[in-house]
C-alpha positions as CSV (number, residue, x, y, z in Angstrom):
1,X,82.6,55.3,80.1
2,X,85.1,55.4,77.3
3,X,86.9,58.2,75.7
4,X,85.5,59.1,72.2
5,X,87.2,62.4,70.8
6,X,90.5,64.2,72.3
7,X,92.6,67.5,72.1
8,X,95.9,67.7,70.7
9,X,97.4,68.1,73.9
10,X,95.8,64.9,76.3
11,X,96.8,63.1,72.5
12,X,100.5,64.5,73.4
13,X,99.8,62.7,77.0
14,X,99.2,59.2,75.1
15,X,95.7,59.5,75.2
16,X,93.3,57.9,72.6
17,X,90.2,57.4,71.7
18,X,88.7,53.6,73.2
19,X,89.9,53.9,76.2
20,X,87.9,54.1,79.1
21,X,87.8,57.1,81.4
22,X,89.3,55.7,84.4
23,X,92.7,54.1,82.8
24,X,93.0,57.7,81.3
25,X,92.5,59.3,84.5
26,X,94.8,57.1,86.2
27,X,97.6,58.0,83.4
28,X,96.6,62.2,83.4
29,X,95.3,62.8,86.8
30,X,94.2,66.1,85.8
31,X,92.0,65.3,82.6
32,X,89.2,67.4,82.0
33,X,86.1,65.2,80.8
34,X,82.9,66.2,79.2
35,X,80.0,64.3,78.2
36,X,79.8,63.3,74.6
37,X,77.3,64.9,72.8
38,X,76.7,62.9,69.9
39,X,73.4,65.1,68.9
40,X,75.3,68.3,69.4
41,X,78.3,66.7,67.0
42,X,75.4,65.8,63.9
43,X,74.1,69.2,64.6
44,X,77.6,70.5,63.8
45,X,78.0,68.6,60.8
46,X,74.4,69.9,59.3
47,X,75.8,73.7,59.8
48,X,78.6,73.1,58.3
49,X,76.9,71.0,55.0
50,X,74.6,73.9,54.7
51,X,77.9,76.2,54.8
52,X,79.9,74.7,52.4
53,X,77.6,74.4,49.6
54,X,79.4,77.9,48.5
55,X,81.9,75.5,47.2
56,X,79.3,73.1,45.7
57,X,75.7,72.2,45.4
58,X,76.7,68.6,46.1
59,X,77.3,68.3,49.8
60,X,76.1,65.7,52.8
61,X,77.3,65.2,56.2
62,X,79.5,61.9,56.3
63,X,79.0,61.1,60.2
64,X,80.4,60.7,62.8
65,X,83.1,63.5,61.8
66,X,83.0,63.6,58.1
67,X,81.9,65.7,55.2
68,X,81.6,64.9,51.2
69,X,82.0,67.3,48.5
70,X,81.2,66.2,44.9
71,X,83.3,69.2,43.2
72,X,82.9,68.0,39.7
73,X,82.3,71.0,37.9
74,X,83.6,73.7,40.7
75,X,86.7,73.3,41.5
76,X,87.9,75.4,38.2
77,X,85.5,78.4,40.6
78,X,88.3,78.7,43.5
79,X,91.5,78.4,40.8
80,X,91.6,74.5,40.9
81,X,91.2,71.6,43.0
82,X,94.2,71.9,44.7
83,X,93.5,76.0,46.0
84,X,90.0,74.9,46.3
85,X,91.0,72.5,49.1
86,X,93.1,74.9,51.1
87,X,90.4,77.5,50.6
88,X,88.6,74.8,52.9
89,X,90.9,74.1,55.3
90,X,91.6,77.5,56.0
91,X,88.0,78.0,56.5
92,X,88.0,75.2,58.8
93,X,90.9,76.5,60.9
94,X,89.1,80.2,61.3
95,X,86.2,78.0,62.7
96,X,88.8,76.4,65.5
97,X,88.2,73.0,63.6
98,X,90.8,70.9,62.3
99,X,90.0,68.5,59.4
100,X,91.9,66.1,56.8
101,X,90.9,66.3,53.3
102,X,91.7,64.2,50.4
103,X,90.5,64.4,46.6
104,X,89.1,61.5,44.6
105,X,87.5,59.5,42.0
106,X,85.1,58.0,44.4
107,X,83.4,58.8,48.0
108,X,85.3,55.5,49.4
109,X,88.3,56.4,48.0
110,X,88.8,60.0,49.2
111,X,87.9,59.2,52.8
112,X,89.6,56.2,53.1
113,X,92.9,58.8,51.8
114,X,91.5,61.8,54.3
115,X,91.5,59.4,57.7
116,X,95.0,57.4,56.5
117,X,96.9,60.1,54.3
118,X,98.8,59.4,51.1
119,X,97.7,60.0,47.6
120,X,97.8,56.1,46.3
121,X,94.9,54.0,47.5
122,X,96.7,51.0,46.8
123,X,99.2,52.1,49.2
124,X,97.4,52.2,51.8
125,X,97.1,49.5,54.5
126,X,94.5,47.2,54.7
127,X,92.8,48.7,58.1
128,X,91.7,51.3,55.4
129,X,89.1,49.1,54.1
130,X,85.8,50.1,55.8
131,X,84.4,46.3,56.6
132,X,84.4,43.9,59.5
133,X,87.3,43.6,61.8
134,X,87.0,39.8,61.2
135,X,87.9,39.8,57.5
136,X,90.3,42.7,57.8
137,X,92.7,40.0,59.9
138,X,91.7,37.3,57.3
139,X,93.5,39.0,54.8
140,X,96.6,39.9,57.2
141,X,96.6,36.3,58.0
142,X,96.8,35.7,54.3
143,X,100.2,37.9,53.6
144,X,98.4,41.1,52.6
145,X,99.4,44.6,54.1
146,X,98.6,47.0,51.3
147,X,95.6,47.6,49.4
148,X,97.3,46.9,46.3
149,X,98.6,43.5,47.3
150,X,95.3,42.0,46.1
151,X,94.0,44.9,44.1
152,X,95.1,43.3,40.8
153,X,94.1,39.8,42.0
154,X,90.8,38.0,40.8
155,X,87.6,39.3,41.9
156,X,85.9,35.3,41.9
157,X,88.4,34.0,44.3
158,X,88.5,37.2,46.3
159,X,84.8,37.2,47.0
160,X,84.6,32.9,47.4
161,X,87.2,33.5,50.4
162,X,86.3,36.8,51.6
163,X,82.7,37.5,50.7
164,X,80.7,39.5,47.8
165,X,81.1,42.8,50.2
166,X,85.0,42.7,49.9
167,X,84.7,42.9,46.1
168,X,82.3,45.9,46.2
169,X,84.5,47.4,48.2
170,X,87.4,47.1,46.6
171,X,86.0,48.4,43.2
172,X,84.7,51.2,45.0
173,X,87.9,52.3,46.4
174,X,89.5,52.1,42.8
175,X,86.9,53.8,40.8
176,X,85.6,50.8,39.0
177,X,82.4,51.9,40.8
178,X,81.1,55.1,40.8
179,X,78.4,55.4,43.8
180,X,77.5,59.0,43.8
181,X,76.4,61.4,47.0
182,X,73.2,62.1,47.8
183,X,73.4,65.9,48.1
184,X,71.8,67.4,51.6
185,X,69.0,69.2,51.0
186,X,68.1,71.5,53.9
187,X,64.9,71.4,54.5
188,X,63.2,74.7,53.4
189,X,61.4,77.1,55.9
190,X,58.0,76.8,56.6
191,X,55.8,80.1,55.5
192,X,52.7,80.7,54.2
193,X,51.1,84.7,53.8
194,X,48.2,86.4,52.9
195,X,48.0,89.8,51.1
196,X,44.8,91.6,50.9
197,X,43.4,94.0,48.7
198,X,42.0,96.6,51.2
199,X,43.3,96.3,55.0
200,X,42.0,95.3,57.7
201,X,41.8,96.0,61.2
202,X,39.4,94.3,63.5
203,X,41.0,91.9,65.8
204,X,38.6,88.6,65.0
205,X,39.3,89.5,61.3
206,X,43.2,89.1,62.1
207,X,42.7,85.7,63.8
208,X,40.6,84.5,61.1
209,X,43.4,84.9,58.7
210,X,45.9,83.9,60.7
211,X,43.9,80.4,61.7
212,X,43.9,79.7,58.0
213,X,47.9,80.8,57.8
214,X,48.4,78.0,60.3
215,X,46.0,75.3,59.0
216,X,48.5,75.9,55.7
217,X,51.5,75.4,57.4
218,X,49.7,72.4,59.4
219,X,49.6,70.8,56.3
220,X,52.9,71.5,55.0
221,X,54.0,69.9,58.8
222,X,52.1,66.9,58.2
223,X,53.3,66.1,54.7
224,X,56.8,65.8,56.4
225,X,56.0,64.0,59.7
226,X,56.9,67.2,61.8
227,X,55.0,69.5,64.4
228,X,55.4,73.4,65.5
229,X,57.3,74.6,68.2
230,X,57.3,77.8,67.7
231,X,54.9,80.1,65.3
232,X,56.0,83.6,64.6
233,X,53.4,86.3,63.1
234,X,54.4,89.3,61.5
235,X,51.5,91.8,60.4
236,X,52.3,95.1,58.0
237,X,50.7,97.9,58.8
238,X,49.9,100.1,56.0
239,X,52.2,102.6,57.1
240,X,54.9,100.2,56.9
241,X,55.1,99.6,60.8
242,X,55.3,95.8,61.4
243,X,54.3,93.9,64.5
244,X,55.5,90.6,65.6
245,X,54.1,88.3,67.4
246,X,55.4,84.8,68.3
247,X,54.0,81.7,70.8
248,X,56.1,78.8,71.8
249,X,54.9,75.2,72.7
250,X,55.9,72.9,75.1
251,X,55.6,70.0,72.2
252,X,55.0,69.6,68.4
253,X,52.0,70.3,67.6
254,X,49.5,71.3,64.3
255,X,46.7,72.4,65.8
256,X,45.5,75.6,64.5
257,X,42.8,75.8,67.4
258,X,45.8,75.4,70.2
259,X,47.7,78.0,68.2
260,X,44.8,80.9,67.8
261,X,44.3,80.7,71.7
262,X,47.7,81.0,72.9
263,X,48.0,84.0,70.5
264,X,44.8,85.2,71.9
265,X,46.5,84.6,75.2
266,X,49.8,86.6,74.0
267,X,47.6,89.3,72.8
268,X,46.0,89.9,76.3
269,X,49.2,90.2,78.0
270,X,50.9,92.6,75.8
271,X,51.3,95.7,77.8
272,X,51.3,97.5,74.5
273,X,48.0,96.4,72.7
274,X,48.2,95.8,68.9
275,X,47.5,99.3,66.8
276,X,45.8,98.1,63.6
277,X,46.2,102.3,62.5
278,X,44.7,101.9,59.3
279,X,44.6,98.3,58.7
280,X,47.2,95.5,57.7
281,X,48.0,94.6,54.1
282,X,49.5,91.6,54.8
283,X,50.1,89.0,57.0
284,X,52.8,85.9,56.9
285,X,53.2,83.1,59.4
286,X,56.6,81.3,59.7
287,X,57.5,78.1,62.0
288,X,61.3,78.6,62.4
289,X,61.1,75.8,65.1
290,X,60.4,72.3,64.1
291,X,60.8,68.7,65.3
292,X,59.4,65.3,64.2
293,X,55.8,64.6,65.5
294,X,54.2,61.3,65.1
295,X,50.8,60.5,64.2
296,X,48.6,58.4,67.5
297,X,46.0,56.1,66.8
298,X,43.0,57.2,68.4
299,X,40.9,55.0,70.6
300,X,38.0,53.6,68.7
301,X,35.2,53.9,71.4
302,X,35.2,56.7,74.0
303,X,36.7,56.5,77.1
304,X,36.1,58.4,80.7
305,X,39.8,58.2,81.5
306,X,40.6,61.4,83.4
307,X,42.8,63.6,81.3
308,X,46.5,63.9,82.7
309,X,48.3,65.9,79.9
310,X,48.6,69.2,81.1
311,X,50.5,70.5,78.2
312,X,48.5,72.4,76.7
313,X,47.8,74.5,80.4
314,X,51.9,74.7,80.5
315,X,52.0,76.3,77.2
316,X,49.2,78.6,78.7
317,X,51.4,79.6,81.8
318,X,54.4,79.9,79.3
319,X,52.7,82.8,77.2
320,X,51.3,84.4,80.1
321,X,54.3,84.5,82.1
322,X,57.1,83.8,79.8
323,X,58.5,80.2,79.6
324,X,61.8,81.0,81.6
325,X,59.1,81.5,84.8
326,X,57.3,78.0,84.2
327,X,59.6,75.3,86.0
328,X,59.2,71.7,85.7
329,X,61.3,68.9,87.4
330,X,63.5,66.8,85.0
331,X,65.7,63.4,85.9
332,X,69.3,64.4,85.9
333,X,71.9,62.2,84.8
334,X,73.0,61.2,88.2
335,X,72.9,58.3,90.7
336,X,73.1,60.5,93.5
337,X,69.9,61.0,95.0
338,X,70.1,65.1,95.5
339,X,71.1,65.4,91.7
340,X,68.8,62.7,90.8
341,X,65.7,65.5,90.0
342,X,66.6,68.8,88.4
343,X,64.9,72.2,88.3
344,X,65.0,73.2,85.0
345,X,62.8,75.7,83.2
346,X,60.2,75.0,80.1
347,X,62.5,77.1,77.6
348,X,65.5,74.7,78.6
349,X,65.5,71.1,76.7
350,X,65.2,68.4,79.5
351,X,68.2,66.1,80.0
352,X,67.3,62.9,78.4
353,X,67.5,60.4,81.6
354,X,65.2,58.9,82.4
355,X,63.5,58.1,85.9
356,X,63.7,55.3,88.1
357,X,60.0,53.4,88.6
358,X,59.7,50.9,91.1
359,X,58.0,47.5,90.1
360,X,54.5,47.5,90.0
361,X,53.4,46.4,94.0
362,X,56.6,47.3,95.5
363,X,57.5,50.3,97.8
364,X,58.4,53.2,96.5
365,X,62.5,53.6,96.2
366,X,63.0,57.3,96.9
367,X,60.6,59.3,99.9
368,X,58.4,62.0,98.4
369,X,60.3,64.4,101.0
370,X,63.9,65.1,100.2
371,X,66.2,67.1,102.8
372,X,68.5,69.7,101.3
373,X,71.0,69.5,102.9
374,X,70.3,65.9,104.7
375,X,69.7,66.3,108.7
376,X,72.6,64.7,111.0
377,X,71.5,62.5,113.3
378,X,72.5,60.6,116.2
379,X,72.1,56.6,115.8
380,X,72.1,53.3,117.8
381,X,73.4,50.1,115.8
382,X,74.1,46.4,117.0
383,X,77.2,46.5,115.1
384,X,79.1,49.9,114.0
385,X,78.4,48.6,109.9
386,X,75.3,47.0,110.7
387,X,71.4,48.8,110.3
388,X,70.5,51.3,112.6
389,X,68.3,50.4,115.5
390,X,67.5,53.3,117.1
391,X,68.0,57.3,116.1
392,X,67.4,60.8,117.1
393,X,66.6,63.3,115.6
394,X,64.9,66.7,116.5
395,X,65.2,65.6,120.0
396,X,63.1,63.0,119.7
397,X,63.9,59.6,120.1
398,X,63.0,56.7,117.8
399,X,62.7,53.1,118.0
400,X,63.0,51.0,114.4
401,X,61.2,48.2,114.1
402,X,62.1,47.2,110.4
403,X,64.3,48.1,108.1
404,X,65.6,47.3,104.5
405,X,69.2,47.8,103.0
406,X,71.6,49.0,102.9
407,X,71.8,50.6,99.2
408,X,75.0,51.4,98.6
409,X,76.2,54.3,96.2
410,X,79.9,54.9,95.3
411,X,80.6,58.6,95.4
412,X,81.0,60.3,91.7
413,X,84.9,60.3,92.2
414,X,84.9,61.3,88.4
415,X,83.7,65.0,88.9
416,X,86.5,65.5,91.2
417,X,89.4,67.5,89.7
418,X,91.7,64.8,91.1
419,X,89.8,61.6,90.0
420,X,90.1,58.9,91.6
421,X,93.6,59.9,93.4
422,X,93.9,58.9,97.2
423,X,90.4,60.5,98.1
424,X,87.6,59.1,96.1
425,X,85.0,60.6,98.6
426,X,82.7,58.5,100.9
427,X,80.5,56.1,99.8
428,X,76.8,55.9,101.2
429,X,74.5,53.1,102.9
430,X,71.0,53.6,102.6
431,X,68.0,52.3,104.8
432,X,64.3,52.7,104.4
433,X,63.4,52.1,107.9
434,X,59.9,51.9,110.3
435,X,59.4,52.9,113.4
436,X,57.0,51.6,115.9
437,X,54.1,53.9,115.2
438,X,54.0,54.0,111.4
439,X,56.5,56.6,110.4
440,X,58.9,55.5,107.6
441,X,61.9,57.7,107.3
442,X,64.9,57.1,104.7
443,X,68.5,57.0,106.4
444,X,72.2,57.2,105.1
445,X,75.6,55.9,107.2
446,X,78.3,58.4,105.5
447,X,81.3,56.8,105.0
448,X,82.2,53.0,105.6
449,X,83.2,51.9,108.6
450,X,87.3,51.4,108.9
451,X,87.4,50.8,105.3
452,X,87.2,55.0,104.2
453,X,86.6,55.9,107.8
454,X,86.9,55.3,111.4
455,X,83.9,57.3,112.7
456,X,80.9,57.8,110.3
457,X,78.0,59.9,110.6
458,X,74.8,59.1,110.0
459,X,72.0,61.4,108.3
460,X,68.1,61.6,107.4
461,X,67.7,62.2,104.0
462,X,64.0,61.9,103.9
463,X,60.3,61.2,104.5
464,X,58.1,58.7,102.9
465,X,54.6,59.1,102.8
């Protein structure tokens, strides 16, 4: 694990970005370390294009940390260019972000300005020049610091020596090129409505029209490769009450069928039933949660397989019940086996690890029964860091007559305040182990033996099948 982004203060420390977690622990024993969340960061930048587009139509995100304006035209709106960029770092700072910014001709030329400072490209060194690491030392190794100390030079012998891309480059950075943004268009909302000329009131008449809503939206989601999460109703009463009704889903989907009967579902559990008075005049349909959804190809002939997606009964339970009540068990990011499976709740998005399998005809590597906390129990071995022999447990006595391991997992010194410091924690041996009538059990020596400790314990963590 390596260190991707900092705070002013571990930067004070000597801290930067590269270097892996442990040689910065070591130097800041107290360094507080969170997972990089590199989705979370491109969500960021997509606010904050949508944001800014008060300053400019022209706007896309410029990842991993970036942001280009094309304010040709605007600037003259906020009293110039120069007021125009304090106006946005200001903004920045209310936001608790800190940012660079740099104005000019081109896209290359004003970030290459925003990440090394200056207002001269040709002052600026040759680490500037967005290309391979490779032909950046090249061109140290042939006497150039500076941008500029080749910027007036010949563009055929430049690109013989140090390829096509350098020259490209180069005219890029000083405006012999013009390669224009591609503004960020945010996608627009998905609605769709139906006003009628006299209301309406009965119930099927309401999920007719709302079936046809969604088959409208369904194709507006298939035109750009993405599926419903979430489908909100709204229905105007004539006397200008409006009620609202929204289902979730536990995955993308365009089904109008799947849709109508979780609503029906949602309309059975209200405690308040739906009051038509004297009729709706309208009805709209929005899907203000979206994600991409992929088309599968359908098997060709018919097959009796038995049917294993149970999504569709989750999304069932979820509107009945609400989805904070419907759990489901999700593989945490963690080699340790109690944090290995997580509790988490539909509503919540899963963690993105992924589980462990064993190879097809071998044993499976964790029991189906986990203890929580793991049992102590007294054991027997040949030698004290050898596999156990005998054990009890419950007061009963049991006799092993095969065993394999150990598996050995390092404790997660990371998590500790400390680090690594003078008490990493105790590391674990694991055995799957058989005793002589049948009974496989799955046992952990805690600690090893005169190396972190000169007496440890053993434990039953759990019960194979």
């Amino acid at each position: 694990m390596r260190i991707a982004a900092l705070s002013p203060r571990a930067v004070k420390r000597g801290l930067e970005p590269g270097l892996s977690l442990a040689d910065a622990r070591g130097r800041v024993p107290e360094l507080l370390a969170v997972p990089y969340d590199r989705q979370g960061d491109a969500g960021l930048l997509d606010q904050l294009a949508r944001a800014f587009i008060r300053y400019t139509p022209s706007v896309t995100p410029d990842p991993p940390q970036g942001l280009m304006l094309d304010i040709t035209g605007c600037a003259h709106l906020w009293g110039g260019e120069a007021r125009m960029q304090r106006a946005i770092i200001a903004r920045m700072k209310r936001q608790s972000l800190s940012a660079h910014a740099a104005i000019a001709d081109t896209p290359d030329a004003a970030r290459a300005l925003a990440r090394f400072g200056g207002n001269d490209v040709c002052a600026l060194p040759v680490a500037a020049l967005e290309t391979d690491e490779e032909t950046r030392h090249a061109l140290r190794r042939a006497g150039f610091r500076t941008i500029g100390d080749f910027a007036g030079l010949p563009r055929a012998p430049l690109a013989a020596r140090f390829g096509k891309g350098l020259v490209e480059l180069l005219d890029r950075l000083l405006a012999r090129q013009d390669p224009h943004i591609v503004p960020h268009r945010p996608a627009e909302r998905i609605m769709t409505e139906r006003r009628f000329a006299e209301p309406i009131g009965r119930t099927n008449d309401v999920l007719d029209v709302i079936e046809t809503l969604v088959e409208q939206a369904a194709t507006k989601l298939t035109e750009r490769g993405e599926g419903g999460r979430a489908f909100v109703m709204r229905l105007h009463r004539s006397d200008g009450h409006i009620a609202r009704l929204m289902v979730e889903t536990g995955a993308p989907t365009r089904d109008p069928a799947l849709v109508i009967r979780l609503l029906r579902e949602r309309i059975d559990g209200l405690a308040d039933p739906l009051d038509p008075g004297f009729g709706y005049d309208s009805i709209d349909l929005a899907v203000p949660r979206v994600e991409e959804m992929t088309e599968r190809q359908e098997a060709l002939e018919p097959t009796r397989a038995t049917r294993t997606d149970i999504g569709p009964l989750l999304d069932r339970l979820a509107v009945r019940y609400g989805p904070e009540h419907v759990m489901r068990l999700v593989a945490g990011d963690s080699h340790i086996p109690e944090r290995a499976g997580l509790l988490r709740s539909m509503a919540s998005p899963s963690s993105g690890a992924a589980w462990q399998h064993p190879e097809p005809g071998e044993p499976p590597l964790r029991p189906f029964t986990l203890f929580d906390p793991p049992q102590r129990i007294e054991v027997l071995a040949a030698v004290p860091d050898g596999p156990p022999r005998r054990f009890r447990w419950r007061g009963k006595s049991w006799l092993i007559t095969r065993e394999e391991g150990p598996e050995r997992i390092a404790p997660e010194w990371w998590r500790r305040h400390e680090g690594y410091g003078d008490n990493p924690g105790l590391s674990r041996d694991y055995y799957r182990v058989e005793e002589e009538g049948g009974h496989r059990f799955w046992l952990f020596r805690h600690g090893l033996y005169e190396r972190e400790t000169a007496n440890p314990h053993w434990y039953i963590h759990g019960l194979f099948a």
